[in-house]
BADOMAR-736359 format. One line per field, with one value per residue (C-alpha): residue in three letters; x, y, z. Coordinates in steps of 0.001 Angstrom, whole numbers, plus 500000, padded with zeros to 6 digits. Example, Ala and Ser with C-alpha at 12.3 -4.5 7.8 and 13.67 -1.06 7.14 Angstrom:
titor	[ALA; SER]
x	[512300; 513670]
y	[495500; 498940]
z	[507800; 507140]
//
This chain:
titor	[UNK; UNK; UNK; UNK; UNK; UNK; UNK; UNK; UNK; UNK; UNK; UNK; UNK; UNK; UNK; UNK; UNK; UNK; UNK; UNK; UNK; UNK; UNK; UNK; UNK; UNK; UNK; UNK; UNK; UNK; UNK; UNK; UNK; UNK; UNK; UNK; UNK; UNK; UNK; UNK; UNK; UNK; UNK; UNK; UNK; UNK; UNK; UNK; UNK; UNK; UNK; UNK; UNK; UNK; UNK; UNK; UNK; UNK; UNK; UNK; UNK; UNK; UNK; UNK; UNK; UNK; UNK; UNK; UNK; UNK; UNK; UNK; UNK; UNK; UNK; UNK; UNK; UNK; UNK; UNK; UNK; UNK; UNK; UNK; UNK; UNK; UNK; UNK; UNK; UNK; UNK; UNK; UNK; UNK; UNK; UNK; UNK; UNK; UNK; UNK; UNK; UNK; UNK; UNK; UNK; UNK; UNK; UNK; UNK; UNK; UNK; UNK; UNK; UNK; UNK; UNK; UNK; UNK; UNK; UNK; UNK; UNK; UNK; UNK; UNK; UNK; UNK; UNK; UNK; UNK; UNK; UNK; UNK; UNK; UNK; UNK; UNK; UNK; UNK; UNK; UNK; UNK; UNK; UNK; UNK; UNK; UNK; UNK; UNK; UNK; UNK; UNK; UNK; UNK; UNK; UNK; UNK; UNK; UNK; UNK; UNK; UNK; UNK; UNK; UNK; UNK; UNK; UNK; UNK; UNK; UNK; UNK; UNK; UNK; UNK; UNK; UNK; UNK; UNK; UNK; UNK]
x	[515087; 516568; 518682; 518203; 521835; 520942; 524240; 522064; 525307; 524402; 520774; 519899; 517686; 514600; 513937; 511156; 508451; 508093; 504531; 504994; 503287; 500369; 500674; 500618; 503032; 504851; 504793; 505369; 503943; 506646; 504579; 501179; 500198; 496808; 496136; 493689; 492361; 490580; 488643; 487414; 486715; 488405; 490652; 492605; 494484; 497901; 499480; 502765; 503810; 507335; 507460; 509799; 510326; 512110; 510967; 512795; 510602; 512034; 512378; 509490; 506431; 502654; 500308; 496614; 494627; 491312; 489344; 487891; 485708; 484953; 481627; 480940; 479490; 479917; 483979; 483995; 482390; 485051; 488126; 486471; 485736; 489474; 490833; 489691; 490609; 494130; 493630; 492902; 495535; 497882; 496689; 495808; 491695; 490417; 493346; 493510; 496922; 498310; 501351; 499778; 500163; 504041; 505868; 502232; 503129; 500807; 500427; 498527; 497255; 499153; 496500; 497112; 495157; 495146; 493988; 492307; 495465; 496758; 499165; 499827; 498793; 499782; 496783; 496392; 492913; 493271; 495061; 495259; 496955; 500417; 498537; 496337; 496511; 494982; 494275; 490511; 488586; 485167; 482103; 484241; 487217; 489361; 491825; 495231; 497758; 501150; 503347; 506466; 509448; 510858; 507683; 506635; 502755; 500401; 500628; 497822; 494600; 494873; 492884; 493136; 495384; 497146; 497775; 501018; 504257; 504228; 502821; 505192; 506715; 506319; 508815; 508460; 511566; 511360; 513081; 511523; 508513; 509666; 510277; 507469; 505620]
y	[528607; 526669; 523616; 521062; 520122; 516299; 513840; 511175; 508543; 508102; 507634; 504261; 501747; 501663; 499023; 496245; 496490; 493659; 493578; 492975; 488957; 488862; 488197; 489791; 492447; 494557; 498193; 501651; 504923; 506927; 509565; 511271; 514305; 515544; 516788; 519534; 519765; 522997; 522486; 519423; 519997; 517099; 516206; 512979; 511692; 510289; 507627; 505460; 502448; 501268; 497974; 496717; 492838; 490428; 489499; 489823; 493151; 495042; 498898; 498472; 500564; 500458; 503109; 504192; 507148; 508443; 510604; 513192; 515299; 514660; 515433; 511850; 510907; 507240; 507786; 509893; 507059; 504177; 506454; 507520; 503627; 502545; 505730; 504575; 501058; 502375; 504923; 501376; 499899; 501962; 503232; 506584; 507804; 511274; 512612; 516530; 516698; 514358; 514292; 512311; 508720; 509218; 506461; 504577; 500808; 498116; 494894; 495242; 492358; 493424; 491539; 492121; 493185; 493888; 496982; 498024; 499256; 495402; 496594; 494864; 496898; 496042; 497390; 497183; 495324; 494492; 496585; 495598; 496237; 494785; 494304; 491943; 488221; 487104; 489427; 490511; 487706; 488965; 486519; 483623; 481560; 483229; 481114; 481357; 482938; 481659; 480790; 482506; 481462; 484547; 487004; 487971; 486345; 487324; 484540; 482112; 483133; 482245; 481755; 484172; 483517; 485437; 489015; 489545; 490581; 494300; 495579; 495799; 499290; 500532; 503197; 505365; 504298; 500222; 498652; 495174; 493707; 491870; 488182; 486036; 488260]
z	[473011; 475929; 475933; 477496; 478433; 478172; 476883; 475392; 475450; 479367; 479420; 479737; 477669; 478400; 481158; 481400; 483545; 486007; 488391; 491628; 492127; 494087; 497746; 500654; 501690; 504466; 503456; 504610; 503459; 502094; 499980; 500691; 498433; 498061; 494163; 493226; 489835; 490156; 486709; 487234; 490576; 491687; 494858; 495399; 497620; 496183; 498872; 498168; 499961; 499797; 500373; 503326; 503715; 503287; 499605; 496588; 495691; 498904; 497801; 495032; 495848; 494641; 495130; 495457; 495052; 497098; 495628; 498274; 496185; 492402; 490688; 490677; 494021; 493762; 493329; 496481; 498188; 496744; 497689; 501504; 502112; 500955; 502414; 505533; 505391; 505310; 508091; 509971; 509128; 510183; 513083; 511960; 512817; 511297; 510314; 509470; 506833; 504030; 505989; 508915; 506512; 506312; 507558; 508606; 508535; 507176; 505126; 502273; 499659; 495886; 493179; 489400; 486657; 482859; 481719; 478471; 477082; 477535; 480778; 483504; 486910; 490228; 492189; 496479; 497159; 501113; 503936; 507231; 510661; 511794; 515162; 513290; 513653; 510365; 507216; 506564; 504853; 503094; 503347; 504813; 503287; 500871; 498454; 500105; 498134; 497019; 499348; 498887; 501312; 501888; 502361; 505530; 506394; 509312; 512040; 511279; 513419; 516918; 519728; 522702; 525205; 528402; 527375; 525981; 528128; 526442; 523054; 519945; 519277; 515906; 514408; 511395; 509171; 510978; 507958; 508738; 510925; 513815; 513939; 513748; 511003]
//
């Protein structure tokens, strides 16, 4: 028998559970694993986004898996359709190795949901680029969500003008997206 070597006067309470609000958000991806179940003859792809604004959730993360093979077709579909939506997003086409998505930038839309255990998930619906002027809209006007003061937002769509004086530098690590997003 081992012990465990735990002192259980300095383990804290158990803390509450707060969802992120839904909006849109300024992440970065901070973990990418790829998880083989070899008896279910599964493979996902595990990604997790730190968040990186301004916002009062700065340092929280969300994350999404992609299934890449499962017995399921359909699911393999779903996760190679969102799995490339965030290859997109970040700027990232065909990659080879799970550690390509580290440090890949992107906003991403956070939407709620209750599950059937009564939980509240915090689940990613949209990504898109920090090139982009506007996020994706499916089959025209979307509501608008909350305005939050401190959150970074897209510009508002504009119409093309002169070119730019130089493109916008992204670094693995950038803390915050440059003034004006």
């Amino acid at each position: 028998m081992a012990e465990l070597g735990i002192n259980w006067d300095e383990v804290p309470e158990e803390r509450s559970y707060t969802p992120i609000p839904d909006g849109d958000y300024f992440v970065e991806i901070t973990s990418a694993e790829r998880d083989d179940n070899q008896m279910e003859g599964t493979s996902t792809l595990k990604l997790e986004y730190t968040i990186i604004d301004q916002s009062p959730f700065n340092g929280r993360s969300v994350r999404s898996n992609h299934s890449l093979y499962h017995p399921d077709q359909s699911r393999v579909e779903m996760g190679m359709a969102t799995l490339q939506n965030v290859c997109r997003a970040i700027g990232l086409m065909r990659p080879t190795d799970d550690q390509q998505f580290l440090g890949g930038q992107c906003f991403v839309r956070l939407v709620a949901s209750t599950g059937k255990n009564g939980k509240t998930y915090t689940n990613i619906k949209v990504w898109w680029s920090v090139d982009s002027q506007a996020p994706p809209q499916k089959g025209g006007a979307m509501k608008a969500p909350a305005a939050r003061p401190t959150a970074p937002t897209p510009p508002p769509q504009q119409r093309p003008a002169a070119p730019p004086s130089g493109p916008q530098v992204w670094k693995p690590g950038q803390v915050q997206p440059p003034k004006g997003f």
